[in-house]
C-alpha positions as CSV (number, residue, x, y, z in Angstrom):
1,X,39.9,-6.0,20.4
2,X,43.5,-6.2,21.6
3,X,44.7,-3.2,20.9
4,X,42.3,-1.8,24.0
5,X,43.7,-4.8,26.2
6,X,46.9,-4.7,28.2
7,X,49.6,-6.9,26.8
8,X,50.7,-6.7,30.3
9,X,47.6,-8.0,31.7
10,X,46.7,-10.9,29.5
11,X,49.4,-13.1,31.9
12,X,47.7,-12.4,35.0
13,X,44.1,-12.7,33.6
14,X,45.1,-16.2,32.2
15,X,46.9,-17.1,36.0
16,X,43.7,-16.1,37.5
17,X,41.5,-17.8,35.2
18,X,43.9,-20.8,35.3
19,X,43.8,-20.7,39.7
20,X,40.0,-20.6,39.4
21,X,39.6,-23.4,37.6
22,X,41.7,-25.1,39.9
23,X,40.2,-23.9,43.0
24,X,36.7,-24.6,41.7
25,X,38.1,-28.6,40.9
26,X,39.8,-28.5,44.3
27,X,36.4,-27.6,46.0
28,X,34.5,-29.9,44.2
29,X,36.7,-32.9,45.1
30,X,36.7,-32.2,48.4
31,X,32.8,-31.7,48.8
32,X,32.9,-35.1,47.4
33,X,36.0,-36.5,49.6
34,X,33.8,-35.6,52.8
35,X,31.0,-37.3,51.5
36,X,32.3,-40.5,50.1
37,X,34.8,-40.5,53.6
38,X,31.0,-40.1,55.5
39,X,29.2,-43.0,54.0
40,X,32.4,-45.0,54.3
41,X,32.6,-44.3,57.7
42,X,29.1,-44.9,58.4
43,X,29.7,-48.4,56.5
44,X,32.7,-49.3,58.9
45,X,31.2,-48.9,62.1
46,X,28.1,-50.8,61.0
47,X,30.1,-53.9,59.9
48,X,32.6,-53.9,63.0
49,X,29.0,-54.0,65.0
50,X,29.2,-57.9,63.8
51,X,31.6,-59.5,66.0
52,X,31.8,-62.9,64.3
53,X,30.9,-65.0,60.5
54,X,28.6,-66.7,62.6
55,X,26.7,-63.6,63.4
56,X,26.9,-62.3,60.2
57,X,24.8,-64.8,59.1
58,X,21.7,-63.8,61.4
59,X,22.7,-59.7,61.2
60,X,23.3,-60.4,57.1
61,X,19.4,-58.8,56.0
62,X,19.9,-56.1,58.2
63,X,23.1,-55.3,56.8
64,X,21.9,-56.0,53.4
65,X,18.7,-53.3,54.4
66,X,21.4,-50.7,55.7
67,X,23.6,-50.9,52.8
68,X,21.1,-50.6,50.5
69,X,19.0,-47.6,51.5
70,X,21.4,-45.9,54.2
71,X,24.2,-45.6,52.5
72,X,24.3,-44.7,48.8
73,X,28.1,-45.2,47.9
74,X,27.3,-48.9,48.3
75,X,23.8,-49.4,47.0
76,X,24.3,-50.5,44.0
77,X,27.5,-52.5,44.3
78,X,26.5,-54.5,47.3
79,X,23.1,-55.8,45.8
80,X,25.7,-57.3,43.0
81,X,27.6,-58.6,45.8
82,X,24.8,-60.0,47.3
83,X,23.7,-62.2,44.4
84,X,26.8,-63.5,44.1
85,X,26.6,-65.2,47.7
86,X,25.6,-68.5,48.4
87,X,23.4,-68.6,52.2
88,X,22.6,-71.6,53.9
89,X,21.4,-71.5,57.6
90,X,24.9,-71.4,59.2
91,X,27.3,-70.3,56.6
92,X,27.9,-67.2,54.0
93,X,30.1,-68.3,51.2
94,X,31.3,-66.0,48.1
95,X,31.5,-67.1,44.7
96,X,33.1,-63.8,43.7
97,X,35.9,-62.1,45.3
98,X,34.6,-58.9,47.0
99,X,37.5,-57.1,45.8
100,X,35.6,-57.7,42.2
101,X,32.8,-55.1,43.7
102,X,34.3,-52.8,46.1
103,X,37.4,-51.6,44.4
104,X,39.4,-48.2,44.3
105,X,37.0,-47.1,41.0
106,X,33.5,-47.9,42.9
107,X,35.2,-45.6,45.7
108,X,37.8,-43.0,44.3
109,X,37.5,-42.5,40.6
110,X,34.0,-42.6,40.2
111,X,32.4,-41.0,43.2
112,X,35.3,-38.0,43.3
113,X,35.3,-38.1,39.3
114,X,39.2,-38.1,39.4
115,X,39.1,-38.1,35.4
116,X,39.6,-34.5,35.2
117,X,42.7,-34.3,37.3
118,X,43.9,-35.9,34.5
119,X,43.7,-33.0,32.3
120,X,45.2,-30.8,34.1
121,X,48.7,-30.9,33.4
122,X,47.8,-30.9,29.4
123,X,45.7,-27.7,30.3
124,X,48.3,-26.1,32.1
125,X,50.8,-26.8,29.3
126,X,48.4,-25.6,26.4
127,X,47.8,-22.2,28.7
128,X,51.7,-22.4,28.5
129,X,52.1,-22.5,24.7
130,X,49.1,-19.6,24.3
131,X,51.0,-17.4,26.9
132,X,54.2,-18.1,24.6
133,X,53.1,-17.2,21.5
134,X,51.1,-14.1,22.6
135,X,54.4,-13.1,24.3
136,X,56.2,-13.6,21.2
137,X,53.2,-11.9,19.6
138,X,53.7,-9.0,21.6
139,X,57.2,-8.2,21.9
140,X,57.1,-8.3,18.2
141,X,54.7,-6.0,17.6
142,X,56.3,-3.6,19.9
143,X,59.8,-4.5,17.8
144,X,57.9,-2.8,14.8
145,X,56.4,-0.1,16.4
146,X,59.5,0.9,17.6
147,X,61.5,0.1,14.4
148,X,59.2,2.2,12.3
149,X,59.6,5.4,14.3
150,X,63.2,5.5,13.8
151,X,64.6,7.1,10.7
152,X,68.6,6.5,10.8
153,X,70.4,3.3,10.8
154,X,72.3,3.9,13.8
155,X,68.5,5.0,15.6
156,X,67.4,1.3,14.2
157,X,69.8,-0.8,15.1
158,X,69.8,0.7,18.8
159,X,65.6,0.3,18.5
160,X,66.2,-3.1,17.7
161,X,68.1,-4.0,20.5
162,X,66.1,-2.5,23.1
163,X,63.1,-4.1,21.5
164,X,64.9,-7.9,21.6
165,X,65.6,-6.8,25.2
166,X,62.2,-6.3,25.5
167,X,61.2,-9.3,24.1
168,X,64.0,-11.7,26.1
169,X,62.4,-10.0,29.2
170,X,58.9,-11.1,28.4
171,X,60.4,-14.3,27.1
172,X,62.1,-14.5,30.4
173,X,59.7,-14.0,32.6
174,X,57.1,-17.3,31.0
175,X,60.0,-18.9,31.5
176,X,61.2,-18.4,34.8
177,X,58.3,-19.7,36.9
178,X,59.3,-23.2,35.4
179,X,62.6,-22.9,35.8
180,X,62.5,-22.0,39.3
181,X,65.4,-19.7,39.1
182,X,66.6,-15.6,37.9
């Protein structure tokens, strides 16, 4: 099956591939960026409504309702919140830190599922190595292609050079991009 594909094109089908992925990641995380930043918004502007601890007390089951059912992101993470708390008629006192239930992970990692940016520099490396070794691959096979047409010594040795040209160029050219320079 290689033999009908390119050597020449495997690089840029593996680029594109690679940039896909990317931009396919990228657009996911910033679907989810806009809607995390959303509810988060929507969550700000309902809590600066309370202008005191002494209303928040009286606006607290209303805030509890609207957390709960309005805004998603914090469902689940402010009913645990909630039974942490201690009400009396004038006073809301936390047993917990909040920080304990609204942390970067309830709001970043797990929502915008971060996890995979991880990855990507081990993916980009392996792509890396593959690219390598089918350059080597290539420039070899070219090496004794053009080895076995030649008859004299003198023809071989000037083959041979022009095919380890050949291959430094391929070589060269995986290289560069990292390198940043000619």
């Amino acid at each position: 099956m290689l033999e009908k594909f390119s050597h020449d094109a495997v690089p840029a089908i593996v680029i594109a591939f690679v940039a896909l992925l990317c931009f396919w990641q990228l657009a996911r995380m910033f679907i989810r960026y806009f809607r995390v930043r959303s509810q988060l918004n929507l969550a700000i502007a309902e809590l600066a409504k309370v202008q005191s601890p002494q209303a928040l007390v009286g606006a607290y089951g209303s805030l509890f309702q609207f957390f709960t059912t309005r805004v998603p992101l914090l469902g689940h993470p402010w009913k645990e919140f909630d039974e942490s708390l201690i009400k009396s008629k004038d006073a809301i006192y936390n047993t917990i830190d909040a920080d304990h239930f609204f942390s970067s992970e309830t709001f970043i990692h797990g929502p915008l599922e971060a996890e995979f940016n991880r990855h990507l520099p081990g993916i980009f490396t392996a792509c890396g190595i593959v690219g390598t070794f089918f350059g080597i691959q290539s420039g070899l096979s070219e090496a004794v292609k053009k080895l076995s047409l030649g008859t004299s010594g003198e023809n071989s040795v000037g083959l041979l050079t022009e095919a380890t040209t050949s291959l430094r160029r391929k070589m060269s050219s995986r290289v560069r991009p990292l390198g940043g320079r000619n």
